[in-house]
C-alpha positions in Angstrom: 33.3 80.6 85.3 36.8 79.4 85.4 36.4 76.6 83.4 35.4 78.2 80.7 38.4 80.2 79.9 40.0 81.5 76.6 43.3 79.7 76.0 45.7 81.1 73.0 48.0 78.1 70.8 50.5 79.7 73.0 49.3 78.9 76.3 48.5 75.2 75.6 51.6 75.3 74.0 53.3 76.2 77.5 51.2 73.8 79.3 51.8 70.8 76.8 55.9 71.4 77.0 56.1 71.6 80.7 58.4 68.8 82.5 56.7 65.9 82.5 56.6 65.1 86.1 55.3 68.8 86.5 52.8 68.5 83.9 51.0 65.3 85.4 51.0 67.0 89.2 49.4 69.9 87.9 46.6 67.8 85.8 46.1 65.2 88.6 45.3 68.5 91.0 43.2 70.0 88.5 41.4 66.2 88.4 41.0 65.9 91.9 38.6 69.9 92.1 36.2 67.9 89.9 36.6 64.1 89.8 36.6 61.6 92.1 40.3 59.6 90.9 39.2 56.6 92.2 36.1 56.3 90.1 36.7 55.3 86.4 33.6 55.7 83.4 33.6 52.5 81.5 31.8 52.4 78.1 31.1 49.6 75.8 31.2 50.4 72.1 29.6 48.2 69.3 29.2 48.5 65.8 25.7 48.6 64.9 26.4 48.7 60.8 29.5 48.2 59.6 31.4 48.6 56.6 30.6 50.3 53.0 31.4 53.9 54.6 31.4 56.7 51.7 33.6 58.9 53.8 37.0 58.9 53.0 38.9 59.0 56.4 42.3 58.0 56.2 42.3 56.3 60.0 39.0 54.2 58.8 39.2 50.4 58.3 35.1 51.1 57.0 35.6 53.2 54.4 34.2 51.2 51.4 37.2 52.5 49.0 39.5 50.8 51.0 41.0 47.0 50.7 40.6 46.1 54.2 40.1 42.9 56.4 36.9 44.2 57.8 33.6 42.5 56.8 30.6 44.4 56.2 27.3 43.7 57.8 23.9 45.4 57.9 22.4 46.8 60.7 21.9 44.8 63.5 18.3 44.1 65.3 17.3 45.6 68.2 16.7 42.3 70.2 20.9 41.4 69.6 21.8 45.6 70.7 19.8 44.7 73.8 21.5 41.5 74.1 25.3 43.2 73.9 24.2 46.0 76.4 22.6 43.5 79.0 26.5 41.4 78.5 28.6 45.1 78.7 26.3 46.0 81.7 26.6 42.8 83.9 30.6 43.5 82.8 30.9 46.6 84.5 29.9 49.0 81.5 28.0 51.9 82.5 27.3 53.1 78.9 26.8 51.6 75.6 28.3 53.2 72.8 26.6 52.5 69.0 28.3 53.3 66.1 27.2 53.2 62.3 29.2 53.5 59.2 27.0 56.1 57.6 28.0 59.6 56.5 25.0 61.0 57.6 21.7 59.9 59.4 19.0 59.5 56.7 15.1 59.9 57.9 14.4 56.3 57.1 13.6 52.9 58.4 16.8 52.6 59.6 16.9 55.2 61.9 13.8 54.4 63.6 15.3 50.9 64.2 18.5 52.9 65.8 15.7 54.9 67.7 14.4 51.8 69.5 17.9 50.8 70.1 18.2 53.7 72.1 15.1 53.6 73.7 15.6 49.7 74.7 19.2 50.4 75.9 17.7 53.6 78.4 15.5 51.1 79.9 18.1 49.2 81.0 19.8 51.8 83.1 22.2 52.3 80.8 23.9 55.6 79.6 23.7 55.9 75.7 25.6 56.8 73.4 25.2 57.2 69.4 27.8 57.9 67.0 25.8 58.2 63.4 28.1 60.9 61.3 26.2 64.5 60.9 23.0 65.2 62.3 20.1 67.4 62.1 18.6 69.7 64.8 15.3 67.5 64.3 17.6 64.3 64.1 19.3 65.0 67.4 15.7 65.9 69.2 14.5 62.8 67.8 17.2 60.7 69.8 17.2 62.8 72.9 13.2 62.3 72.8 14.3 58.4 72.9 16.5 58.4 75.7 19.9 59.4 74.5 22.3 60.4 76.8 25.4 61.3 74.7 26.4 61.9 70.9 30.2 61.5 69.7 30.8 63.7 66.7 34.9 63.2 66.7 36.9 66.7 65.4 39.4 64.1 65.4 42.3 67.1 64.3 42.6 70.5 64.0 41.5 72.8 60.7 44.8 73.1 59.0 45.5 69.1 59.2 41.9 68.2 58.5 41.9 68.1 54.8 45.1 65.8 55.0 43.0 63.1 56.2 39.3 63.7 55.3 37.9 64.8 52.0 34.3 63.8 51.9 33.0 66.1 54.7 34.2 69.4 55.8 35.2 70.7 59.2 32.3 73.2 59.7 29.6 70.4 59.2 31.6 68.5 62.0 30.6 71.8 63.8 27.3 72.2 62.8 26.5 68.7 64.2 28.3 69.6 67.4 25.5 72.6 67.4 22.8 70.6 66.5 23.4 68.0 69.5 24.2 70.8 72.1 20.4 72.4 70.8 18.7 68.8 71.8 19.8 68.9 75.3 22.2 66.1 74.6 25.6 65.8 75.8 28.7 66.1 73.9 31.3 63.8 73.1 34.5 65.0 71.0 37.8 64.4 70.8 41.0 63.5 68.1 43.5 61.1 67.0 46.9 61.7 67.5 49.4 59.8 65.6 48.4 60.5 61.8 51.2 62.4 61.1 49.9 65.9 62.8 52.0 68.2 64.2 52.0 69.0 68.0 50.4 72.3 67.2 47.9 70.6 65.1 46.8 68.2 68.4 46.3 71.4 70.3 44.4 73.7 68.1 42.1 70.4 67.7 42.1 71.2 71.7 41.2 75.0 71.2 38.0 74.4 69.2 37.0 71.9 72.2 37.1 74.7 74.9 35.8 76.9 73.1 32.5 74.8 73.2 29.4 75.9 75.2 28.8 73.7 76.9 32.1 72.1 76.8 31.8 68.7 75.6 30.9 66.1 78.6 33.4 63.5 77.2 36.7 63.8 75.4 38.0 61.2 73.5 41.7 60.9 73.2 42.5 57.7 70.4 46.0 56.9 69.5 46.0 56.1 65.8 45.9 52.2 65.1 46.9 51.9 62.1 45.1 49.7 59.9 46.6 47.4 56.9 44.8 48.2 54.0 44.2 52.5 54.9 46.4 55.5 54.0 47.5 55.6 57.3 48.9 51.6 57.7 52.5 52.4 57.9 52.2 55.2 60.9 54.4 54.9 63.9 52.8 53.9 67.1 52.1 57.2 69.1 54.6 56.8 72.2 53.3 56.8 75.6 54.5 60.0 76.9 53.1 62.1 73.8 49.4 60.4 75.1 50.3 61.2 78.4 50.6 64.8 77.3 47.9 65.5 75.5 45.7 63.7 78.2 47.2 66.0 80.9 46.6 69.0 78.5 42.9 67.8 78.1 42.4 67.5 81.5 43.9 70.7 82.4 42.0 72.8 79.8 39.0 71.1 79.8 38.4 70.5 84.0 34.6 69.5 84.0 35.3 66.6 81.2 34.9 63.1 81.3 38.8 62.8 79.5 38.9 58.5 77.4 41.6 57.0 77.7 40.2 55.4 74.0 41.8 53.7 70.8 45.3 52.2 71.1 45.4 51.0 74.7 45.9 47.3 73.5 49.3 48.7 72.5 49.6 50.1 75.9 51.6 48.2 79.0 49.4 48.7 82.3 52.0 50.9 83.8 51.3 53.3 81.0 47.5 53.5 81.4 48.2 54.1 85.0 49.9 57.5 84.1 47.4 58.5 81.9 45.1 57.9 84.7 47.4 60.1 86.8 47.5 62.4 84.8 43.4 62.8 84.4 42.1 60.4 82.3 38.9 59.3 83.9 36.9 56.9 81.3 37.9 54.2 78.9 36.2 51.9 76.1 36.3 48.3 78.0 35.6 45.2 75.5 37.3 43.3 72.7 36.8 45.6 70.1 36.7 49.1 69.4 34.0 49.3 66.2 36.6 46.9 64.1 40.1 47.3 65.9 41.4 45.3 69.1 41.3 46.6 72.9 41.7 45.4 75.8 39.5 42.6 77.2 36.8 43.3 80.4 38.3 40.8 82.2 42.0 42.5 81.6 40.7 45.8 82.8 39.2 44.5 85.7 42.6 43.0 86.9 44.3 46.4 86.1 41.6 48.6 88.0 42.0 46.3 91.4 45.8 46.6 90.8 45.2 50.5 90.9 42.6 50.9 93.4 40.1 52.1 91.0 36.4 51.3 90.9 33.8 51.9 87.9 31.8 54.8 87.5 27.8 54.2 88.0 25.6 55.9 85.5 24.3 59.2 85.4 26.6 60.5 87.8 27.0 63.6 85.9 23.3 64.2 84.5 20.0 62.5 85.1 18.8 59.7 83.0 16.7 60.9 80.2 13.2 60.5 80.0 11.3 58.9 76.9 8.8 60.8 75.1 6.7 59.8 72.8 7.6 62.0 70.3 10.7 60.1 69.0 9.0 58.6 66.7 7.3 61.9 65.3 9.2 62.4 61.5 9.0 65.6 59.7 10.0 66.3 56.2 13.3 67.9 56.0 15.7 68.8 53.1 18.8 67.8 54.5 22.0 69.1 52.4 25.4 68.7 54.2 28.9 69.8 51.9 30.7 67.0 49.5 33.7 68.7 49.9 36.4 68.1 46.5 38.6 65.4 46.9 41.8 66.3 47.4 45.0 64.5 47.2 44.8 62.7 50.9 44.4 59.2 48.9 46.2 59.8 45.9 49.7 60.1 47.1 
């Protein structure tokens, strides 16, 4: 099928340089084959846990070996995740995103609390999401038994920048997780970060690995680095709005069947802005005050901007049926679980 073509650095290098203008007409034709523009996906993303992260990711307010404003917390009940998705749906939130400072999901108590979490939040009519750090195959089946409808495993750059900003994990386990979560039945949900100090080329072949996905991933995230005081990565420029109109028309163009997020950085980003990005593909955004630990625009904010725009939210499960819960969720096995502890290299000593 067409959408599933084999793009060279070269070719997304052609289509990422053309003239502006030219660049957003051709993405907004390619958006209109396989989206309705009017219709906007609007998720809600929470922290579940927060804080005390091993990882060492340069863009992370969490990570524990950081001196950062954020407060850590333990994981939250299922009773106040129900409470937060019941407020984000009666906002206009078709999804719920959950996301937990962890490295990796461990086959403990904790998980089966994040299990009912999902379970409770399906029964709600929501869309859920999970982002958890690697999983297994049995870890993903376990959550799609429970009603999950998405997993975001970020790439967040490509191969050759990776190391610059993440020590603690290594690109193929990214990979591997991607794998797992495609075996379960469960959609994808990948993207980047532009604005760490990547290259252009670097953005792009983050893009190659993407399409070259089966299935390719059902939502792409594109986040504009916030930078944080406190992380390797506080004294970053703020990624200028035609380089995330580019690399959303890119996404768009390459990857035609993808929900493309408009995601981080938008509270740095004037209306008019976000209205190109939507012009040029973008089809889904994270609507609340906070994005895990960093600002975003408010619901009430977004509203106003959609009914300047014409644009109306997305209902769930437009683009897959609601999963159905199955008992066996809560079925554990024993597993020896060993993902690579990479050796630090020198993205937090300079």
């Amino acid at each position: 099928m067409e959408f599933y073509r084999d793009y060279s650095l070269e070719e997304l290098l052609e289509i990422y340089n053309t003239p502006l203008l030219e660049l957003i007409y051709r993405a907004a034709t390619v958006h209109r084959q396989y989206h309705d523009p009017a219709e906007v996906q609007i998720s809600t993303l929470i922290s579940i846990k927060t804080g005390g992260c091993p990882e060492d990711c340069a863009y992370c307010p969490q990570a524990a070996r950081y001196h950062t404003a954020v407060e850590k917390h333990d994981l939250l009940t299922v009773e106040e995740v129900k409470e937060a998705a019941i407020k984000a749906k009666n906002a206009g939130a078709s999804r719920l995103c959950m996301g937990a400072a962890w490295r990796n999901v461990r086959n403990n108590d904790d998980f089966d609390q994040v299990l009912e979490m999902v379970r409770v939040v399906n029964e709600l009519g929501m869309e859920v999401c999970c982002t958890l750090g690697m999983i297994t195959e049995h870890q993903a089946k376990r959550l799609a038994d429970a009603g999950l409808y998405a997993y975001n495993h970020n790439l967040d750059t490509s191969v050759e920048y990776y190391n610059k900003i993440i020590s603690t994990r290594t690109y193929d386990d990214r990979l591997k997780t991607l794998n797992n979560v495609a075996k379960a039945g469960v959609h994808i949900c990948s993207g980047g970060i532009i604005g760490m100090g990547e290259s252009v080329e670097d953005r792009l072949k983050m893009l190659l690995h993407l399409t070259r996905l089966r299935p390719h991933p059902h939502s792409v995230p594109i986040n504009a680095l916030v930078p944080v005081e406190g992380t390797p990565l506080q004294d970053q420029p703020i990624v200028s709005t035609w380089e995330m109109v580019r690399m959303i028309a890119t996404t768009r163009i390459v990857l035609p069947k993808s929900q493309v997020r408009l995601s981080a950085g938008r509270l740095f980003m004037s209306q008019e802005a976000q209205a190109l990005c939507f012009m040029a593909g973008a089809n889904s955004i994270f609507a609340g005050d906070k994005l895990l630990t960093t600002g975003n625009p408010s619901f009430e904010k977004d509203m106003e901007m959609f009914q300047s725009l014409g644009l109306k939210p997305q209902p769930p499960f437009k683009h897959g049926p609601k999963p159905e819960v199955k008992e066996t969720y809560k079925v554990k096995i024993q597993e020896k679980v060993k993902w690579d502890r990479p050796k630090l290299n020198n993205v937090n000593q300079n």
